[in-house]
Every structure is written in C-alpha cells, then in structure tokens.
C-alpha positions, 0 to 999 in steps of 0.5 A, a space after each residue: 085569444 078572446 078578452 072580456 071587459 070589465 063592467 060594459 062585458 063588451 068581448 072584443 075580436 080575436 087578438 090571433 089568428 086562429 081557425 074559429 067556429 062562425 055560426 049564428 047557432 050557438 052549439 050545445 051537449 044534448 042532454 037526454 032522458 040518461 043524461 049525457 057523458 061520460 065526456 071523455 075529451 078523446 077528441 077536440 069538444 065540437 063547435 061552441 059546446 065549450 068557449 073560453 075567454 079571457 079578463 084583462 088584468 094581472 094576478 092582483 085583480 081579483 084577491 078575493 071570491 067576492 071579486 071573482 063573483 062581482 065580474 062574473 054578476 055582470 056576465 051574460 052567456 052572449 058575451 062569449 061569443 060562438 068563435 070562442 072555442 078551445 084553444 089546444 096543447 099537447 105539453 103534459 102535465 099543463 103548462 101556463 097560458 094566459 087567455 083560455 082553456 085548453 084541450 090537451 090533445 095527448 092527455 085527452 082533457 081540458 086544462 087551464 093554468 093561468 098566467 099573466 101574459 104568453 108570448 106578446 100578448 096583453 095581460 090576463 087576471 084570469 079565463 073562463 070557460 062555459 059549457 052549454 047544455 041543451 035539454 032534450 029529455 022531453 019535460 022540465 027538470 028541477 035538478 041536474 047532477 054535474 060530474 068530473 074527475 079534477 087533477 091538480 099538477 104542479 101545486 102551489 099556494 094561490 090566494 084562490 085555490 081551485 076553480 070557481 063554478 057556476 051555473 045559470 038556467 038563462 044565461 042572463 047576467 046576474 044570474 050565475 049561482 055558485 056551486 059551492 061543492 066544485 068551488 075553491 076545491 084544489 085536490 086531485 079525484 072525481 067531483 060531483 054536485 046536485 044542481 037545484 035548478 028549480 025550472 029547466 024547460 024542455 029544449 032550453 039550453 042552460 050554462 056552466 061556467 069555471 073561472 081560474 083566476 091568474 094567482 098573484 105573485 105565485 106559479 099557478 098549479 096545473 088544473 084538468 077535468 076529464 070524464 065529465 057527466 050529466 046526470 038526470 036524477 030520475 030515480 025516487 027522492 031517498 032521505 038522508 042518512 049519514 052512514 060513517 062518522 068515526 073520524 069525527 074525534 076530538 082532536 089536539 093538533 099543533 099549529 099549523 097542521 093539516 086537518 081532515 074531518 069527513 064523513 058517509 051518508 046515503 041519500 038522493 040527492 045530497 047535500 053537505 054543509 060543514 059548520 064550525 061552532 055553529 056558523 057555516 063554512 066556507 071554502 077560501 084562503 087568508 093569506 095574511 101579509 101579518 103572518 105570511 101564511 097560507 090558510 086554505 079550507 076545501 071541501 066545505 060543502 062536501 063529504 070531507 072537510 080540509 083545512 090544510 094549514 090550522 091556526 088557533 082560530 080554528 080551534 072550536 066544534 066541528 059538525 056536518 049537516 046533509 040535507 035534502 027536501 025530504 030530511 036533514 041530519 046533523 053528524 056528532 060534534 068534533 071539538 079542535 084545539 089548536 096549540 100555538 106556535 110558540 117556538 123561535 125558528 132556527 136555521 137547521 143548516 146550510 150547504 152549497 148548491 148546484 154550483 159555487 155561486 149558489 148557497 142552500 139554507 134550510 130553516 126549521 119552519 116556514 118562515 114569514 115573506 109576507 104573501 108577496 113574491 121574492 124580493 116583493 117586500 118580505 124580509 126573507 127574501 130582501 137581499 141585503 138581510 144577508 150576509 155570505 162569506 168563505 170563512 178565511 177568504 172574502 165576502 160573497 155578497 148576495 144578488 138574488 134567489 133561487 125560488 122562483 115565484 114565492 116563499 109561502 110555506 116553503 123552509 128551503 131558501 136559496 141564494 146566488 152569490 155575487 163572488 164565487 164561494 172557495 170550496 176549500 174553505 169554511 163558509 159563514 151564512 148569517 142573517 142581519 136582521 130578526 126573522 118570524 116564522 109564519 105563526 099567529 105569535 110571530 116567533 122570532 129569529 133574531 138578527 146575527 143568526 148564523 150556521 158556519 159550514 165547514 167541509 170534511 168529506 168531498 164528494 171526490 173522497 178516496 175510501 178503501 172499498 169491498 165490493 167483492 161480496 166479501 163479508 169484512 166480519 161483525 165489527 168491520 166498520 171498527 177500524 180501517 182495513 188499512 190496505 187490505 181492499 181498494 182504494 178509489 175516489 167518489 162517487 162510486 156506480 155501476 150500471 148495467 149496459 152503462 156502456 163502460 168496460 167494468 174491470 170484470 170484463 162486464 158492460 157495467 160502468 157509465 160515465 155519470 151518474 145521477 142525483 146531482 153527483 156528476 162523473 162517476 169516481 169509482 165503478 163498482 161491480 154490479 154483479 157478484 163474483 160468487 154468486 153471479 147474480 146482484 150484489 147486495 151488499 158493498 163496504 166503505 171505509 175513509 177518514 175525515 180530520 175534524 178541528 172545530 167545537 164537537 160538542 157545538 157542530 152538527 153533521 150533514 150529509 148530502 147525497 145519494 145510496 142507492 138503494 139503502 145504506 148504513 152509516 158509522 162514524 168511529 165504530 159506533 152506528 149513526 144512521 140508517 137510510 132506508 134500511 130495517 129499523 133498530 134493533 133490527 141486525 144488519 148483515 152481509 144479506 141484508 137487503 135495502 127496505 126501499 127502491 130508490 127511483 132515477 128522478 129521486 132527489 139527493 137524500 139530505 141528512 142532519 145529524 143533531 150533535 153527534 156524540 160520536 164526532 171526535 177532535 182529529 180523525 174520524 173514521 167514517 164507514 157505510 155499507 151500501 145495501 141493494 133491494 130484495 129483488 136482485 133486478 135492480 140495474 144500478 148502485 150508487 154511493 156519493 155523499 158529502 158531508 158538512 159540519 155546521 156550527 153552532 147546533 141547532 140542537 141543544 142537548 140538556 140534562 137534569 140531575 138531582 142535589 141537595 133534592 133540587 133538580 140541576 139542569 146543565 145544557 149544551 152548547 153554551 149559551 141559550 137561555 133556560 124557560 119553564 112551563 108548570 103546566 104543559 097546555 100552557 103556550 107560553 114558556 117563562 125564562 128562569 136563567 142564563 146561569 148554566 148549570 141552574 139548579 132550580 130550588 122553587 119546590 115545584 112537584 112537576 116542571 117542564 124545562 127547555 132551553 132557548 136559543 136567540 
C-alpha cells in the first residue's frame, strides 16, 4: 500500500510486501490517431499505465469537494511513484479496501470501495488513481473525449456521492482541473466528457486522476469503470442543438422527492451546464446535522439533471444550456415548487426480528439521526430514548442496533434487547423522547409514542388445507370447512427433487424453506392430481381469537406467498398480494401476476384498521396462487400476523346537520386541523372536541386529524 502526505505530498514506501513495477520510465496508454480503447481490463493494466494511492486519515478528513480539490492542488503526477500500481480482487460485487484501487480479476474492472482501515493497516480518508496517457497521434490535440461505463453496487448516502476526476496536461501541482461531467456522479451506466485541453503536444504524456474519498460514518458503495475510451475528436466542429426537451415541465412535488429534468441535443463536441433561477449548479450533497438529511444533486453538467431528495429550496426555474466554441443554446425554463413536509412522523408498526432479542420498528418516514453514524449523537439511535417490555411479563432494556453504519434516509429501525422478548406475550415499544423526521420543518413525534403488538397467528398456526385442486365453491373463504380437509401447522412447501418423500410418493418436500420461516410445517403437494402438471391454486382456512380495541388496532402480516395469494378475514376480501387487481374475479385458475425469486425478502403487509377484525374469533382464509407458466419448482405460504395498538391510521367522518358539517373521527384522541386552502403548508387546530361540528360557514375546508 502506497500513502500520500499531506501538504509535503512526500509518498512514503510500501507498507506491504507486494510485487511492484521498478522502472525509471513511467508507462502510459498510447493514444493514436483513433484514439485508444475500448479498455476492457480483461487482463491486469501493465506497468504504471494505472497507479493508486492512498491519503492518511479517516472518514472526517475530507467533508467537502473544496477539501478534496485543496490535496489534490498540491499533487504532482511524480508523487506516485512507477511501483504503485493496481493492487487485485476477485470478491464480486466490490468489497471494502482502504489504500487503492483495484483490478478485479473475475469481474475484469477496476474498483474502489474505500474504508478506514483493512487488516492491520494505518487509516485511510481516501485513494486515488492516475492513468497516464501518451500522445502518439503525430500533432497537437486541443480536446480529448474521455469514456467508461461506471456501475454502483451496494448504495449508500456518502457525503461525497461518486468520484472526483480530473485531468492535467503536465502533471504538475496545481494543475489538476476538474471535469465536472464525471464528478459527484454516483449512477450505474456509460459516462463521457469532452476534455478542452488547450494544448497536448505530440509525444507528451498527460494525466487523469479519480479520488474516492472514505465516507464518514457510512458503508461506502461499491464503484466500477469498465470499457474505458480515448476519443480523439477528429471529425468537423457541429454546433449545437437541443433535440428533445419534453420532459422539461412545470412540476408540484412534495418534499423530499426525487427529481429528474433531462434533455437531447446534437453537436461536436458538447457541453451542458444545468442552472437553477439562474446561477449554475453544481453536483454535491448537504447533509444537514439540523435536519439529518441527504440532499444529493448528479448530473449538473450533464444531459440529465438528478436531485435525488427536494427540499423547498429547491423550489424555483430549471433551465439547461449546451455549448461549444461554435454556439450555445438555452433549453425552456421548467418551474419546481416544492410543497413542505408538514406532517408528524408516526410509528407504522412494530414486530419481533430475526431472533427473541431482536425488535423491528418501521416509522412512517425518514427520521432525523443527525448525519452521524449509530449511536453517534442522533436521537434515534440513543438507546436510552427507548423503552421495550413484554406487556404481562418484565422490561427488556435496550443494548444496541441493528443498522450497521448510519440511519440517513432509512425508516427501518432495529433494535437488540438485553432480556429475551416472551413470544406469548404482547410486546410494548415506546419512544421517551420527541422524534423529528428529516424535513426542513422538523416534524415532531412526541415523547411517550408507543405501538403494542400482540401476537394472533404463529408462524406454526394449525389451518385445514386444500391442496387437492379441489374447487371448495364461490363462497369458501365464508366459513370453516370444519373437518372436510386436512389439518397441519405452518409454514406450508413444496419443492421439487426437495429431497423429502411427499405423501403422494413424489420427491416433492424439503426440510426448510426460505425467506426467514424456517422448517417446513406442512408439505404441500406440488403437482395436481387431476391434471398432473403444477398446481395452481391452494386453500387455507385457521381461526385466530382477537381481545383488544378493534376500532383502535391494525393488522400486520409478515411473511411469505409464493407466488401470489388472497387474503380474507370473516368472509369478506382483505388483501391481494401479487394478484390481479380489483375488480378482477378470483377463481380456482387464477394464476399469481408475479414470480416470486428465492433471495426475495419476506412480504410485510400493514392493514390500517380493518373494519372486518371482530372481538372473539376470527376466521382468517388465503388462497395461495402459482404463476401462469406452470414451471415453477416450489410453493410457500407462512405468515405471521400481529395486531398493533393504537392505529396508525385514523379514520374520519363528516356529516351534515343543522347545515353545518360534523366531523367525528377514530381512534379516540387526536386532535382535529384545518386548512381553507390546500397550497397552504400550514394546518391550523380547531378542536379536540369529537364529534365537532364546525359552524365558521366556510364554503370549502380541508380537515384531518392529528395525532401527537
């Protein structure tokens, strides 16, 4: 491995030993009269065509592309020395390394995915990698255009998305220019920039150069460049002209939405420069410790623009210009407004996790942990904000998270548990201090929100079963078939060559199954008796005994179909999962309208109030549904399925008397807001009275209820 000092730039010798290029001629990429590539990277880069290095440091050392750019000011081409080439991987897709880049000899690309330290090593806050490139086209050249197809693989918010680049015609410090195009662009697809380069003398060597700096308190994705072209941009100067330019629109989004204007154009060479009311943009990110949000804008100069979070700043006129030494011409002007967050965050639902000690709980929107990692300060992750205990039983306490690195823009939160949690027994989550989502307005959930989830159907359930291709009749999921099929626990598979004897004497059954339910229950039957080919359709049918608040619960279901299923509860329809949408009919042939892959995760489903739950029993009955290709080698139905208290729903109501609308609303609680104009951001209380009725005479109002 190869450090770079700061300022003195003094490269120090390798810190492991490796096989390293000594020579006292430093290699470089020919570049003729057609250019060079494309660069496959089939085989390792020769000689120094390629070197890395390495700065000293940690994820904090560079914050900013002004800090990136100030290191890089004071590098020269001779600083990396002819040994430092490539170091080699072969681990797909890209895994961290902290002190260069890398040729993946079983992807046949270059990588980097930097870190702070590997193995024993000192600590690293970033790597670069320089490519030399000789002119052997036989005269000056005053442009190149640089090409490669970039892929980003396991993604995460950084506060510097993407690479860096730049380019220098001496190599001398100081001399390093940026090429915006290439720079802070974090997206998977071919890349290209025209490089002006005023003069590249005949036989002069020139320099590229891409830093990837080691994120602070983040995983940092996965980046690869492949295919890599020299083009030499010998045909005739064509002005430009923008071709296309529909999807610059007018456009109301809501607050943190993506955002994507792009436009065509023709010309040789090119260039684009996004600007916004005006002033020019730039590719970057603002994470904000205020709001702990991820704002990241690609593609500034480039023909597609990306902001991939909006805030109301963003809000204003869009506008690109292409450009070359012949012309320049200016796209429409598209107009943004952005519409504030207004709205508190909630917790949607809580569930336990892959084992006792693990708690999931799902907001209903990003929330606020500042920009550093777990357990770094944010009030999300600060464990004594929460409390866990088994409702009936004792505290669980809470000693840590699950999520590994950061909590930016994620809604999924989990959390370890001292104590074991008691399966049998109702679990309460409840959050002890206020919680702001990651809106400019800091939207609060206030201290003492809590979700108490209470187990109804195990994912070991006993339910009657049909999986005979037996059509039970246009009303079976009405009511229980009481004896007149099978009985078995969950969850229930079939799998062909599974290894397992099935009772119909075919290799259908296998001891586990997948997405997270474990041993097998129940083998299905795989094939149908009657026709011998897949079955498509299976029934189910269980009871579930149900003593809380039902005008105050939710249902949550977790688990797996495989491939589609319908869900009904006390004979009336309740959820269709991967099925034809209503008012599609659903009968005995009625194949699955999605394919259901092994690595896919377990389907969680969140039913807001469900007028169909009753106090007592409940009968609960799913058809399980196979796709229309009747190859499928498996089948899978296992769910669990949680009631969680209070709603995170309300359900509200208005009538009329007396002439003036009453509004009544469920669950209890809450408090009733008012807007008399919808583009108003702001939502004024009116009552805590339920019902109100509201005599202010307003022709149109806007009503919704809120819950602290």
């Amino acid at each position: 491995m190869h450090r770079i000092s700061f300022k003195a730039l003094n490269v120090l010798t390798s810190l492991l030993a490796m096989a390293c290029l000594v020579s006292s001629a430093r290699a470089a990429i020919s570049v003729g009269p057609d250019g060079a590539g494309p660069l496959t990277f089939d085989t390792e880069p020769t000689g120094g065509d390629f070197l890395s290095a390495y700065y000293q440091g940690v994820g904090a050392t560079f914050l900013t592309v002004a800090d990136m750019d100030a290191a890089i000011a004071d590098l020269a081409s001779t600083d990396l020395l002819p040994n430092f080439v490539l170091a080699t991987a072969s681990t797909v897709p890209p895994n961290p390394y902290a002190y260069a880049f890398r040729h993946n000899t079983t992807g046949l690309f270059l990588q980097s995915r930097p870190t702070t330290v590997s193995g024993t090593g000192p600590n690293s806050a970033g790597i670069v990698m320089m490519a030399t490139l000789l002119n052997d086209t036989g005269v000056d050249q005053s442009s190149i255009v640089l090409g490669y197809d970039m892929e980003v693989s396991s993604p995460a918010a950084g506060e510097l998305p993407g690479y860096r680049v730049y380019f220098s015609v001496t190599g001398d410090a100081g001399s390093w220019q940026v090429i915006p195009e290439l720079s802070g662009v974090e997206t998977t697809g071919p890349m290209s920039a025209a490089l002006n380069l005023d003069s590249w003398p005949s036989g002069s060597q020139m320099y590229l150069l891409w830093f990837d700096d080691n994120a602070d308190g983040v995983a940092d994705p996965g980046y690869t460049i492949d295919n890599m072209t020299i083009t030499i941009e010998t045909g005739p100067k064509v002005p430009v002209s923008i071709t296309q330019q529909t999807n610059l629109t007018d456009r109301t989004v809501l607050e943190r939405q993506p955002l994507i204007y792009s436009i065509s154009a023709t010309g040789n060479p090119i260039q684009y420069q996004w600007f916004h009311d005006g002033v020019p943009m730039e590719n970057g990110t603002n994470c904000d410790n205020g709001h702990g949000h991820d704002r990241i804008i690609t593609g500034a100069r480039s023909a597609t623009l990306r902001i991939n979070s909006v805030e109301p700043l963003d809000s204003g006129n869009y506008q690109c210009v292409v450009s070359n030494l012949l012309n320049s011409e200016s796209s429409v002007v598209a107009t943004l407004t952005v519409t504030p967050d207004t709205t508190a965050p909630t917790i949607l639902y809580a569930y336990p996790g892959a084992n006792l000690n693990e708690i999931i709980v799902v907001f209903s929107e990003p929330m606020n942990d500042s920009c550093l990692g777990v357990g770094g300060g944010g009030a999300v992750t600060e464990a004594i904000n929460w409390l866990v205990e088994d409702v009936g039983g004792s505290g669980l306490g809470v000693a840590s998270f699950t999520n590994a690195t950061d909590f930016r823009g994620q809604t999924t939160l989990g959390l370890m548990t001292f104590s074991p949690h008691d399966p049998a027994l109702p679990l309460r989550v409840t959050m002890q201090q206020p919680l702001f989502d990651t809106a400019v307005a800091q939207n609060v959930m206030t201290a003492g929100t809590y979700r108490v989830v209470t187990p109804l159907v195990p994912l070991d359930q006993i339910w009657s079963y049909d999986d005979q291709d037996i059509d039970p009749g246009p009303n079976w999921f009405a009511t229980d078939p009481a004896g007149a099929f099978p009985t078995g626990p969950g969850p229930f598979d079939a799998k062909r060559d599974g290894g397992i004897l099935h009772a119909n004497g075919l290799d259908d059954c296998r001891a586990n199954t997948l997405y997270e339910l474990g041993a097998v229950g129940t083998c299905l039957s795989l094939q149908s008796p009657i026709t011998l080919t897949n079955l498509i359709t299976a029934y189910f049918w269980t009871q579930f005994n149900f003593a809380g608040d039902r005008n105050n619960s939710d249902l949550f279901f977790i688990g797996k179909a495989d491939d589609g299923a319908v869900v009904y509860l006390n004979g009336t329809e309740l959820q269709r999962i991967r099925m034809p949408a209503a008012p599609t009919e659903i009968t005995h042939s009625t194949f699955s309208t999605g394919i259901v892959g092994d690595p896919d995760p377990r389907d969680r489903i969140l039913i807001a109030h469900p007028p169909e739950l009753q106090a007592g029993d409940n009968l609960l009955a799913l058809s399980l549904h196979q796709q229309a290709s009747l190859t499928s080698s498996d089948l899978t139905m296992g769910y669990q399925v949680y009631a969680i208290e209070p709603t995170s729903v309300a359900r509200v109501s208005v009538t009329v008397s007396g002439g003036h609308p009453v509004i009544s609303w469920t669950p209890a609680g809450g408090q009733l807001e008012f807007k008399d104009n919808l583009a108003d951001p702001t939502w004024a209380q009116l009552s805590t009275t339920n019902p109100f009725t509201d005599t202010s005479g307003q022709p149109h109002r806007f009503y919704r209820v809120f819950f602290p």
